[in-house]
N, C-alpha and C positions, 0 to 999 in steps of 0.2 A: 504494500500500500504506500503511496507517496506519503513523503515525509510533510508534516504538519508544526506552521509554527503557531506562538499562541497568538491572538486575536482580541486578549484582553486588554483595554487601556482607556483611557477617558472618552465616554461615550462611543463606546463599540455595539453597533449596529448586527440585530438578529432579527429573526421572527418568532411568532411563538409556537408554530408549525405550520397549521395546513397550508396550502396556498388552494386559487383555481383551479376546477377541475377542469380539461381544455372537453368544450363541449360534444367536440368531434366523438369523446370517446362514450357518450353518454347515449340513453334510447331519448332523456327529457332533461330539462335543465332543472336541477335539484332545490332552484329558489322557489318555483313555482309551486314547490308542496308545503301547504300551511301546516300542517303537525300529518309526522310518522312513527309509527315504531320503531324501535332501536335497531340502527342494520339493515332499516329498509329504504333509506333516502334515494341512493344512489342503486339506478339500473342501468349498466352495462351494457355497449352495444355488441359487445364482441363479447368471446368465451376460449377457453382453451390458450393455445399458444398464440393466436390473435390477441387476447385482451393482456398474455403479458407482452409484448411487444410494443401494444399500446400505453400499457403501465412503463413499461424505459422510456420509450419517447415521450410521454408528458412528464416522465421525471426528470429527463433531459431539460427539456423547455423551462420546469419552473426552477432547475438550478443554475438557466442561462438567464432566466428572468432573474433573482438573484444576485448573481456574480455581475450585470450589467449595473444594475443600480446599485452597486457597491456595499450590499451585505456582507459585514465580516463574519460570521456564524451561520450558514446556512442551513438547511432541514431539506427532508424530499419532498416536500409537501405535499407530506400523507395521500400520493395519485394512486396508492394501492389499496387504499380505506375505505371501504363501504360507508364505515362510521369509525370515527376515532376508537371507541371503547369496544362494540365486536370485533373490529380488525384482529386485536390481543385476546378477548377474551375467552372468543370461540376456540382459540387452540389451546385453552384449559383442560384439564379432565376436569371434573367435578358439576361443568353447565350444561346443561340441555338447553338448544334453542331450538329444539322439533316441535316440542310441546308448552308454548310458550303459556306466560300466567298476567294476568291485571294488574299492573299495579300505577299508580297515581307517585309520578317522581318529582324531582325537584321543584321540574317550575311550573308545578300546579297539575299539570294535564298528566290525564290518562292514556297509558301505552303499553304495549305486549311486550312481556321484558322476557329474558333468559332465567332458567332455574337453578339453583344449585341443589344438585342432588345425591352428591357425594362429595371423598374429598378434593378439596383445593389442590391441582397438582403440573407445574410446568412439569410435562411428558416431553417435550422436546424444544428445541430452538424456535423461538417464535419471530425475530425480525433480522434474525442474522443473513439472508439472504440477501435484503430490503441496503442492511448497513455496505454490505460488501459490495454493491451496486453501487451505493451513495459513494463511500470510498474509493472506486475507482474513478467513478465521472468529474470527481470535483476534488481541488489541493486545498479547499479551504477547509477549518476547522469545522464541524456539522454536530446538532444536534440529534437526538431521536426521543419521540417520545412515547408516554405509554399512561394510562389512564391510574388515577391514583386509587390507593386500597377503598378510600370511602365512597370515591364515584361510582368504582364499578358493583359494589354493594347496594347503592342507593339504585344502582339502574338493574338490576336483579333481582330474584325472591329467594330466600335462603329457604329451603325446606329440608334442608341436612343438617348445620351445627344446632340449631336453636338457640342459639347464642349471639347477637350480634357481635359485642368482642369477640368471638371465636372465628366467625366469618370472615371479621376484617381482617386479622391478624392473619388468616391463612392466605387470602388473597396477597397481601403484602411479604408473603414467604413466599409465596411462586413468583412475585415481578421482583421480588429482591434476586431471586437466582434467572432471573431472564436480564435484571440491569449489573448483573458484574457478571455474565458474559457477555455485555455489549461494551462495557468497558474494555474487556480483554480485544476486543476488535479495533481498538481507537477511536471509541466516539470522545467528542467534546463536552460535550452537556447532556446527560438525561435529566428530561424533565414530566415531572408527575402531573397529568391534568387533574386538579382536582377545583371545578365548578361549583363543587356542593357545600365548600368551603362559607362560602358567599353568603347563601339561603339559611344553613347550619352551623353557626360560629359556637355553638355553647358543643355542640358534636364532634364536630372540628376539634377543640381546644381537648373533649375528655378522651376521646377516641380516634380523631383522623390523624391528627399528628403526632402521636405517640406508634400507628402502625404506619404512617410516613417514616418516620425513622428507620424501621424496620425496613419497611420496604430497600432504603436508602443502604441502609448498613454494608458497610466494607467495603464501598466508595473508596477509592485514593486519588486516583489520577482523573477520571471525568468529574466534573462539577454538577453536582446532585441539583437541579430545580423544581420550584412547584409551581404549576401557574393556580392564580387565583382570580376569577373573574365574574363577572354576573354575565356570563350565559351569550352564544351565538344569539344574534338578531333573525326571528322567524316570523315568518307573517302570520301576521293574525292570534299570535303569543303575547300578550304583556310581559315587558320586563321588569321582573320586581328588583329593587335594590334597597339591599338594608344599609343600616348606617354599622357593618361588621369587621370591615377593616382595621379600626382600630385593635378590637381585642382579638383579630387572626393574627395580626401582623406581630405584636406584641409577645403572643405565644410560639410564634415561628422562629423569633429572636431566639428562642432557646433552643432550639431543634438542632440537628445535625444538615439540614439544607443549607445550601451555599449560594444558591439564587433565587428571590422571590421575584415570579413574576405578575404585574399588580399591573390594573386596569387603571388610566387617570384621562382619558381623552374624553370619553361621552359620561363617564360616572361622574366628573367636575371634583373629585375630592381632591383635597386641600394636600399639597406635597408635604407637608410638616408630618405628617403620618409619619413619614420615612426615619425620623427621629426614632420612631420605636425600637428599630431594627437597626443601628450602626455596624453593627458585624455583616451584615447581608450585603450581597451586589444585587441591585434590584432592576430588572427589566423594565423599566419603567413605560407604560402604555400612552403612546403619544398618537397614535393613529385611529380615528376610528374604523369598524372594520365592515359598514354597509349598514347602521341600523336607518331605519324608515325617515326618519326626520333629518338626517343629512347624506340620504342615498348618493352618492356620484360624486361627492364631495372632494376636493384634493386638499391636501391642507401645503400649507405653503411652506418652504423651506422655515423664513424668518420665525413662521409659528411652532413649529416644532423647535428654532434654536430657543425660542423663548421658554417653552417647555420643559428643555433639558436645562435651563440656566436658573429655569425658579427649583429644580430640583435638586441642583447643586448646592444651594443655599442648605440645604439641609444633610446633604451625603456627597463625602467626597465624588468629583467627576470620574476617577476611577473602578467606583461602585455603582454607575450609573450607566445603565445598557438602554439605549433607545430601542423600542420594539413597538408595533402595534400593540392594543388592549388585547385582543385575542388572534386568533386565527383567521385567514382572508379568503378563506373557504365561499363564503358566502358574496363575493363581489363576482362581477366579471373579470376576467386575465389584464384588459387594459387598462382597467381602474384600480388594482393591485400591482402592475407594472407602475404607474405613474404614482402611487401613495410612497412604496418602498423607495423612488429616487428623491422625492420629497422629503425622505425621511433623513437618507440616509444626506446629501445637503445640509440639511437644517441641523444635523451630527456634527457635520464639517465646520459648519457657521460656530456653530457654539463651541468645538476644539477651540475655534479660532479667535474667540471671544478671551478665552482663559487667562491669567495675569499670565 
């Protein structure tokens, strides 16, 4: 694998994963579904060695889409994903999604989830093909990511531990032995989606980041992340936001994570937050990522320096990674082309700014 230098330094530019999905490769364009079940957004227009074909060449695109607009930390943008959370989960033992069950998940709505109905168990390699791909097409440092212990709980039914500590904790035993062999491959950054973070801070605090650490455990050489966000923009979904970052952010301080990544573009919270956590390097969310009230929007270089400079004021520049709020999954390819060069500018402006 080409040799990798590091990418970390005052206002170093990433994503937070997904990117566009190129519609070519789609039967229907994935924004047009106002609420689905888990796993079922995305329908394929090919199959077999057609659709992986098509999965390199869209992973291609969004690591040239990327590398153009001067991303220093790249990701494949998850173009193999059905859905962030089955893409890993379904290659568990322990879920059934033949026989799916009801359940009402984070943000409010009702959906056909996966079961747990035995133990929790990585049986085999789950993204190591995906890395070895990314590794060869791209010399820049890369991220991978992977759904955290409380999301993929909350997006499931346990009908085997009865326990939810017991649940969490195993799911967090299996991605902890799936993220240090991806470390051993040279990833940069793994980072734990955890959304439910958001909705559930008193959950979070007793039980999502005590089996985040877990999950995390025996990390050395890639940089452990968790992103925490309120939730992909859906049509025809309200987005609920609580006032939770405070007391996430504050409990993370203590954790074994090494990068929080935190939504500030359309949530408007106040950068002083960032005080809670001085030991963190924090992704900080400067882009928004398509919700309804600023659909198409580009933001402009000077806005995101301004961004990163009121952030500064509270966390050294060094521990300030400019990133979107979430994932750009949900934009078209040339509205995420053109946010990431805006972003990654508006990074430069504000290097450029520094005493």
């Amino acid at each position: 694998m080409p040799k990798r230098k590091s990418a970390f330094g005052p206002f170093t530019t990433t994503v937070v994963g997904s990117m566009p999905k190129p519609l070519w490769m789609l039967k229907r364009d994935p924004r047009s579904v106002a609420v689905h079940d888990h796993g079922s957004e995305v329908e394929w227009a090919f199959d077999g060695q057609m659709l992986r074909n098509a999965q390199d060449d869209a992973t291609r695109v969004m690591l040239q889409t990327q590398e153009q607009a001067g991303i220093d930390i790249v990701s494949d943008g998850e173009q193999r994903r059905e859905y962030y959370i089955t893409y890993v989960t379904r290659a568990l033992d322990g879920l059934d999604y033949k026989n799916l069950a009801e359940k009402k998940i984070r943000s409010g709505r009702v959906g056909h989830v996966g079961r747990c109905i035995g133990p929790i168990r990585r049986a085999r390699p789950i993204l190591e093909d995906d890395v070895r791909f990314l590794a060869a097409e791209s010399p820049k440092p890369f991220k991978i990511t992977l759904p955290g212990p409380l999301t993929v709980a909350d997006s499931t039914v346990d009908t085997f531990y009865g326990s939810d500590r017991d649940y969490v904790f195993a799911v967090a035993e299996a991605l902890n032995e799936e993220a240090r062999a991806l470390e051993a491959l040279g990833v940069a950054v793994i980072q734990f989606d955890e959304p439910v973070y958001s909705r559930q801070p008193d959950r979070a605090v007793e039980l999502g980041i005590p089996a985040l650490d877990r999950a995390a455990e025996g990390l050395t050489k890639a940089k452990a992340a968790v992103h925490v966000c309120y939730g992909y923009p859906h049509k025809g979904v309200n987005r609920e936001r609580k006032e939770s970052y405070p007391t996430i952010i504050a409990a993370l301080e203590k954790s074994k994570i090494d990068i929080l990544s935190l939504e500030f573009e359309v949530s408007k919270i106040d950068p002083k937050v960032l005080r809670l956590c001085p030991s963190k390097a924090v992704m900080f969310g400067c882009i928004d990522v398509g919700h309804d009230e600023n659909a198409g929007r580009i933001e402009t270089p000077e806005h995101v320096c301004a961004k990163l400079l009121a952030a500064a004021e509270h966390l050294p520049p060094e521990q300030i990674m400019a990133a979107p709020d979430c994932g750009l999954v949900k934009i078209d390819v040339p509205t995420a082309r053109a946010k990431l060069q805006a972003m990654a500018a508006g990074a430069r402006l504000a290097r450029a700014a520094l005493p």
